[in-house]
C-alpha positions, 0 to 999 in steps of 0.5 A: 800618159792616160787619156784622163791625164791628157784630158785634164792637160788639155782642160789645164791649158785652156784654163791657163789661157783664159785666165792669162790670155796672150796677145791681148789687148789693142794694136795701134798698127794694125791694118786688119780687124774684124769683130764677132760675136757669138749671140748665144753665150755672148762672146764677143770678140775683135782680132787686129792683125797688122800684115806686111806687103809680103802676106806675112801676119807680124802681129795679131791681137784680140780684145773683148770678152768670152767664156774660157773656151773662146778666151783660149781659143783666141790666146792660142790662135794669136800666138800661133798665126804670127809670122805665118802667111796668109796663106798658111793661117787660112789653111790653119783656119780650115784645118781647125774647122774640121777638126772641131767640127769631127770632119778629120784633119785633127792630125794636121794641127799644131798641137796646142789646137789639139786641146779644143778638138774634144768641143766637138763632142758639144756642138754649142762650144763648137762656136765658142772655139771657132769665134776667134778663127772666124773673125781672123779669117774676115780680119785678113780678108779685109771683110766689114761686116760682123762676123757671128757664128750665127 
């Protein structure tokens, strides 16, 4: 496979989130949200988690409005921290911090999150990926304040 048809693979993926997003919606159950908000471009978004006494995340969904990147972001995020610890979501968190941010670590993601490492070469769409991470991330640990890639 060429890398304009990885490429165009990738593009095709992120369009087909952001049109059909999973996970979202409300969670009646949740015990864990957190709301962000990238002042920029105007995404805004709000991840409710439901976590067992066990540290294991049984749901995670999202609700709010963004640009396809931060759409996507948020859609492949849901889908893949569900039924992960706590602990393994934060080490997905940091892993797909640096890998979006060209600071290596691309190899240790899973590889639906391989299609937003090329936002790195655009540093603005760097905070539309990483919205939905942030505020999971405050969501799981129980922070109150706004989160803004600010």
């Amino acid at each position: 496979m060429s890398d304009n048809d990885l490429r165009q693979l990738y593009q095709d993926m992120i369009l087909e989130h952001a049109r059909k997003p999973r996970n979202f919606g409300e969670h009646e159950d949740a015990n864990r949200h957190a709301h962000g908000h990238n002042p920029l471009c105007g995404d805004d978004i709000t991840v409710h988690a439901e976590v067992d006494d066990k540290g294991i995340i049984k749901t995670v969904k999202f609700e709010g409005q963004g640009c396809a990147i931060s759409t996507a972001a948020a859609s492949i995020m849901t889908g893949l921290v569900k039924g992960k610890t706590l602990a393994e979501a934060n080490e997905l968190f940091t892993n797909f911090q640096h890998a979006v941010k060209d600071e290596g670590m691309e190899q240790k993601l899973p590889t639906k999150l391989k299609v937003f490492v090329g936002v790195k070469d655009y540093p603005m769409r760097v905070k539309c990926a990483t919205l939905a991470w942030h505020t999971l991330h405050a969501a799981l640990e129980n922070k109150q304040e706004q989160v803004t890639t600010e």
